[in-house]
N, C-alpha and C positions, 0 to 999 in steps of 0.2 A: 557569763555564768547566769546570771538575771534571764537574760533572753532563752535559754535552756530549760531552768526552771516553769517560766512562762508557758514554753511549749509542752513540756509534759504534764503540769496539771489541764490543760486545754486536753490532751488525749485523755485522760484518764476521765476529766470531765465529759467530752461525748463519747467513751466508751461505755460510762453509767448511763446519760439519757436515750445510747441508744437501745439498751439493755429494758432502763425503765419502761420506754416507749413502745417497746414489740407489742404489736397488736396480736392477739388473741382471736383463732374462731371456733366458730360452732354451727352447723348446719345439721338440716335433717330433710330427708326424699321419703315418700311414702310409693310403695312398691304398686299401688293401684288408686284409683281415687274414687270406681265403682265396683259394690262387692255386692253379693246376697250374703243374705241375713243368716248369722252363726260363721261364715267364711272367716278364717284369719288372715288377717291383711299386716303386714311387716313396715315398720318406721328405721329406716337407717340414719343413726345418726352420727356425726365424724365434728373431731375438735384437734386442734395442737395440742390440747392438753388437758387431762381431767379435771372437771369443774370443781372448783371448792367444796360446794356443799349438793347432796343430790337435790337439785329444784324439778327437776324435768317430769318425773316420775309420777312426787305427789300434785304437780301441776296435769297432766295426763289422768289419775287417778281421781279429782274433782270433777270432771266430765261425766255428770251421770248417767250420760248413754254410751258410753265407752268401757270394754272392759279389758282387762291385761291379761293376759291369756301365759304373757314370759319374758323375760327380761335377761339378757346375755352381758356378763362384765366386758369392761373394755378393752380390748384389744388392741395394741399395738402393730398395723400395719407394715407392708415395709415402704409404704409412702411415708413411713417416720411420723402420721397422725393417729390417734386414737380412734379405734370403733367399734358401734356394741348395735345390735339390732332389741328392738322393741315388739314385739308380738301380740294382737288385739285384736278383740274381733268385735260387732253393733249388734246385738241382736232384737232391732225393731227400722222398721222400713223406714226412710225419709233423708233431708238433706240436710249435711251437717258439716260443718268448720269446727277443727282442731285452733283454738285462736293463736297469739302469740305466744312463747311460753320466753319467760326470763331466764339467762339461763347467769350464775356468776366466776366466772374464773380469775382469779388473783382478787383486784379491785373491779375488774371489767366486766361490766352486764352488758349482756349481746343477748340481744331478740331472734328469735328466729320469726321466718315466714309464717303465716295462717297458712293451713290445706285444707283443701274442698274434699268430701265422701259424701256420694250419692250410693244407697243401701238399697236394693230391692230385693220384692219378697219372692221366694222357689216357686218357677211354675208347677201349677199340678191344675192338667185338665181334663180329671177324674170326671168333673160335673158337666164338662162339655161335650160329653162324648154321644153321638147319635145313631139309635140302629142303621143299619146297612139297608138300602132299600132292596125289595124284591125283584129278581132276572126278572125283567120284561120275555115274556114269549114274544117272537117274530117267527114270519115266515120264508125270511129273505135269511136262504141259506149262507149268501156270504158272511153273515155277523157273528154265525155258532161260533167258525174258528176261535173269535176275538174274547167268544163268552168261556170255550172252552181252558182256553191259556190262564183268562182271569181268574177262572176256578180253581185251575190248577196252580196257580202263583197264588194267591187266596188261601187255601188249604197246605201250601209249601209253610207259607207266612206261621199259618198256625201252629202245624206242626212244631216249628223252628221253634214257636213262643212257648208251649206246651213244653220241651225240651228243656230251654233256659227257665223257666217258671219253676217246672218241675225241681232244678237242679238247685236254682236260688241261691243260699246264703251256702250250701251244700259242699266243698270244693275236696279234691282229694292232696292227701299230704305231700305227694311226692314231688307236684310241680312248681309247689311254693315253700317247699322248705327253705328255712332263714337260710339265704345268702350268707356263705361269709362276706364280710364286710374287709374289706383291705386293711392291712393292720398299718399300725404306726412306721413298722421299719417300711414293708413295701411301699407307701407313701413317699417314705422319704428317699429310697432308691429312685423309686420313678420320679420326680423331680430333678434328682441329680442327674436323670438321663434329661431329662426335657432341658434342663440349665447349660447338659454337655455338647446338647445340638446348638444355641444357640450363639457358639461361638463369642459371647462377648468380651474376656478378657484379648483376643485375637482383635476384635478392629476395636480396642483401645477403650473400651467401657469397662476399666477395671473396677470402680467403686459398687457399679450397679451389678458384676459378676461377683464381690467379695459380699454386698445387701443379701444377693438372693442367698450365697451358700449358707450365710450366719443363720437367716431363716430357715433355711430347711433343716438347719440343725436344732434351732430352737423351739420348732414345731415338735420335731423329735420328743426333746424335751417334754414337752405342754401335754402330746398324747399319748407317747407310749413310756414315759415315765411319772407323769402325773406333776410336773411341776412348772410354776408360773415364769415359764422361759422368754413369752414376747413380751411381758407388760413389767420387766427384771433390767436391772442393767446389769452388767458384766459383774461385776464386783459384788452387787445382792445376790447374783444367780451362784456365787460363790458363796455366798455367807448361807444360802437356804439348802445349800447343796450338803456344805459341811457337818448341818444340822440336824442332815437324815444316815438314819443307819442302811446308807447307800454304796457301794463300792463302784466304778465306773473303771472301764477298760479304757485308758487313754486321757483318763480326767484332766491331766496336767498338760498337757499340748492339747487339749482343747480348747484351755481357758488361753493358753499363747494365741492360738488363733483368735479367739473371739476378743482381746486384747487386740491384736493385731489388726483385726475387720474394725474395729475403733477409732483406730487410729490414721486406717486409711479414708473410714468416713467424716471422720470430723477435724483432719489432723493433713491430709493430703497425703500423708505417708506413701512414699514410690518402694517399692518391693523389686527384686528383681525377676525376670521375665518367667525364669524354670520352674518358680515358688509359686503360681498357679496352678500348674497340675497337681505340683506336690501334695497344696491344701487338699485340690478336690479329692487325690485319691485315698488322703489321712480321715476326709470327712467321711468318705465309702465305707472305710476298715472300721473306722470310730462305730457306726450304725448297727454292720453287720456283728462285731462283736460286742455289742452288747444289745442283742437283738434278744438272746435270752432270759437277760434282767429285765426287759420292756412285757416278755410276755409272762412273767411272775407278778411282775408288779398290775398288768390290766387284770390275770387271771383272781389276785388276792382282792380287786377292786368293784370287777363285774357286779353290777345292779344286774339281780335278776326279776322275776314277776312276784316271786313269793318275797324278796329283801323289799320289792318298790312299792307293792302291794296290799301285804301281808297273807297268811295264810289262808284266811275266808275267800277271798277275793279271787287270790293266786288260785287256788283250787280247779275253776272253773276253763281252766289253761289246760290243754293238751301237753304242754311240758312248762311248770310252774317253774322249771329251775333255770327256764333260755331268756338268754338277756334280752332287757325292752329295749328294742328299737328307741337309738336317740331320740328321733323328733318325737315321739311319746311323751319322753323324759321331759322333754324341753314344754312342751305347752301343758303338762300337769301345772295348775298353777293353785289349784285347793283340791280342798279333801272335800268337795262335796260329789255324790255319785248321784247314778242316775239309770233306769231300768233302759237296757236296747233289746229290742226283741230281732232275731236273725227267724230267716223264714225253713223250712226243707220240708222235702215231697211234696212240692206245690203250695198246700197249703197251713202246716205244722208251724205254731210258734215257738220257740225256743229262748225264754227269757233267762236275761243276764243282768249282774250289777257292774257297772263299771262307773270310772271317774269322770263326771259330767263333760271336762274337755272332751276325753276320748270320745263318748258317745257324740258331741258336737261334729269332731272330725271325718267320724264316721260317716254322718248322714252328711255334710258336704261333699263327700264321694263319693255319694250314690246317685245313679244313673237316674232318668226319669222313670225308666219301666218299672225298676226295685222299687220305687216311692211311690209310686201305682198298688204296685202289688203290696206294700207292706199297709199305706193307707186303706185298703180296702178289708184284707183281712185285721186292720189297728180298730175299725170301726166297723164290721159285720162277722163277729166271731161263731165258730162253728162249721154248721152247714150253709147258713146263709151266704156265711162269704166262700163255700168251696162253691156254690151256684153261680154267684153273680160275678166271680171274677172268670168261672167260663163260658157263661152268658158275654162277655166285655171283649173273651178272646178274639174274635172277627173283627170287632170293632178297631181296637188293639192291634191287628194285623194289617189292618185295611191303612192305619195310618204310620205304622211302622216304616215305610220307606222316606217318608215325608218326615219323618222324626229324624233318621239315619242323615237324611242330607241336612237339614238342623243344626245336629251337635257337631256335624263335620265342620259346617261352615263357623259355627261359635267354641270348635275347640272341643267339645263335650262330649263323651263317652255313653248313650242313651243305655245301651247295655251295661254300663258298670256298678257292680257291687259297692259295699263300704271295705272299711279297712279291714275289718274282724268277718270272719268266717267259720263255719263249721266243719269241724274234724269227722269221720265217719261214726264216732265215737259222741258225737253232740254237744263234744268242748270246744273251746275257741282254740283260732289259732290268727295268727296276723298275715292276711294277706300284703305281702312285700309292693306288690305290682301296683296296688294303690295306694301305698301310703305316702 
């Protein structure tokens, strides 16, 4: 009896220090470690578990040349870790260390890594640029051909610049109207197709086929009903459910499954073989019938440009009532604005107020040619600059091909606009293709 005793305070003993003892982490990956200057650069960071108190943030936020740009809550994985990205951007040239940051979970301080960012400034080689020298006359008929091509590729160049200059910030509505964006249920259909091809209840990954289903159902959740489904445990995601004036097609053999997915992840639970399809084709019917309630509930929720905005602002929108584009949303991070001027017919300004992010993002999207062109008529307005930026055209052309292999080879777009563009009308509109 003594000896019994013995052994069961021993188990219970190392079932607590090994309880006590779990180690705890915390890491973070920075998505680039060289950027130009205004670029948003992204911090991923991932933990077992949410830190006690937020340290990260205001330890990030004392770095006087650092600024926060956006900050996403944490998210629960289905690697069963927590994660949330951080969004920031340096706006002055040089080289800089992120140092340690402390971070505290339970009793446990865990340091992260130092990260290296080297910042440089946009080129603009406006002041480099030199006239074209004069055709040499010759009288060695073989060479005309060579002059004749160059003139005409020369003159094509122009033209082509003359075209795109002209057109500028300029774009027509029909080719960039807002995408729809895949809604919540189509999301979660097409996963259930991508989870159905890949067979893994069939060679025997049943825990890692019941993971993925419970997520796509609580993604569901998260976006097309607006409620905190991954970062929930089964039993909250019931208490928050019950607390909305919500009705759900299926609610109660939902929660059996997600009950169920529980118990096979942390519990072992063996199911029998036919009760895999069964779930996946209940989580199918589960989506599609209440794909209704998901689009009432985005449609009553939709941020548009005059809700995000307000109505001074909103105004200057080609349609004030279309929803802002997430990643908008996501790096508004204050309320200070900022003049962006868009260009059309060559050389027309067209000023606007927007939120200083947005104006940021803008002009990290723009091509070298647009930042040519806007630098030139931002500093010689009028006539001035309609002269000198067609005095530049040859020049400007003559280097264009040498630009085009450039951005090719570094990724870059020479010809690319900013985010925002002009309606025919001389309101904005958001061009999709570059945001």
């Amino acid at each position: 009896m003594i000896l019994r005793l013995v052994h069961f305070f021993f188990v219970i003993g190392f079932l607590f220090d090994s309880e006590l003892y779990a180690q705890n982490t915390f890491s973070q990956t920075i998505d680039s470690n060289h950027i130009v200057i205004g670029d948003p650069i992204q911090i991923t960071q991932s933990c077992s578990k949410i830190p006690t108190t937020e340290e990260v943030i205001p330890q990030l936020k004392s770095l006087e040349w650092l600024q926060i740009l956006s900050n996403s809550e944490w998210i629960l994985t289905p690697k069963q870790n927590y994660e949330r990205k951080i969004i920031f951007s340096v706006y002055d040239s040089g080289q800089y260390i992120i140092p340690e940051l402390n971070v505290k979970i339970d009793s446990q301080i865990i340091s992260t890594d130092s990260m290296f960012i080297r910042v440089f400034l946009p080129i603009d080689s406006t002041n480099n640029l030199y006239p074209i020298k004069s055709i040499l006359e010759t009288k060695k008929s073989s060479k005309l051909i060579y002059i004749v091509i160059g003139s005409i590729l020369l003159l094509s160049l122009i033209v082509f610049l003359l075209i795109v200059l002209f057109r500028a910030d300029r774009i027509k509505i029909r080719p960039i109207h807002y995408l729809s964006q895949e809604s919540p249920e189509e999301k979660a259909i097409r996963l259930l197709k991508e989870l159905n091809e890949k067979n893994l209840h069939q060679q025997g990954f049943v825990q890692e086929y019941y993971d993925e289903l419970s997520f796509i159902l609580r993604s569901f959740f998260n976006e097309g009903l607006n409620l905190p489904a991954l970062e929930s445990s089964t039993s909250d995601l019931l208490k928050i459910l019950e607390s909305k004036p919500i009705s759900l097609k299926g609610q109660t053999k939902l929660f059996q499954f997600l009950n169920l997915s529980d118990l096979i992840k942390f519990a072992n639970k063996n199911i029998e073989v036919e009760q895999h399809r069964n779930w996946f084709n209940f989580a199918e019917e589960f989506i599609q019938s209440n794909k209704q309630l998901s689009n009432e509930i985005l449609l009553y929720n939709k941020v548009d440009f005059s809700k995000f905005l307000g109505k001074e602002i909103s105004e200057q929108f080609e349609n004030p009532s279309e929803s802002v584009p997430l990643k908008l949303i996501e790096i508004k991070a204050s309320e200070l604005t900022e003049e962006i001027l868009l260009i059309s017919n060559f050389v027309k300004r067209n000023s606007f107020v927007l939120p200083s992010d947005w104006v940021n993002l803008h002009k990290s999207k723009m091509g070298q040619l647009s930042i040519w062109q806007l630098n030139i008529l931002s500093k010689y307005k009028g006539i001035q600059g309609s002269i000198l930026l067609l005095f530049l055209l040859p020049v400007i052309a003559g280097f264009l091909p040498f630009m085009l292999v450039i951005g090719l080879f570094n990724k870059e777009n020479v010809l690319q606009r900013g985010v925002f563009s002009l309606s025919k009308n001389n309101k904005l509109v958001i061009n999709n293709i570059n945001l």
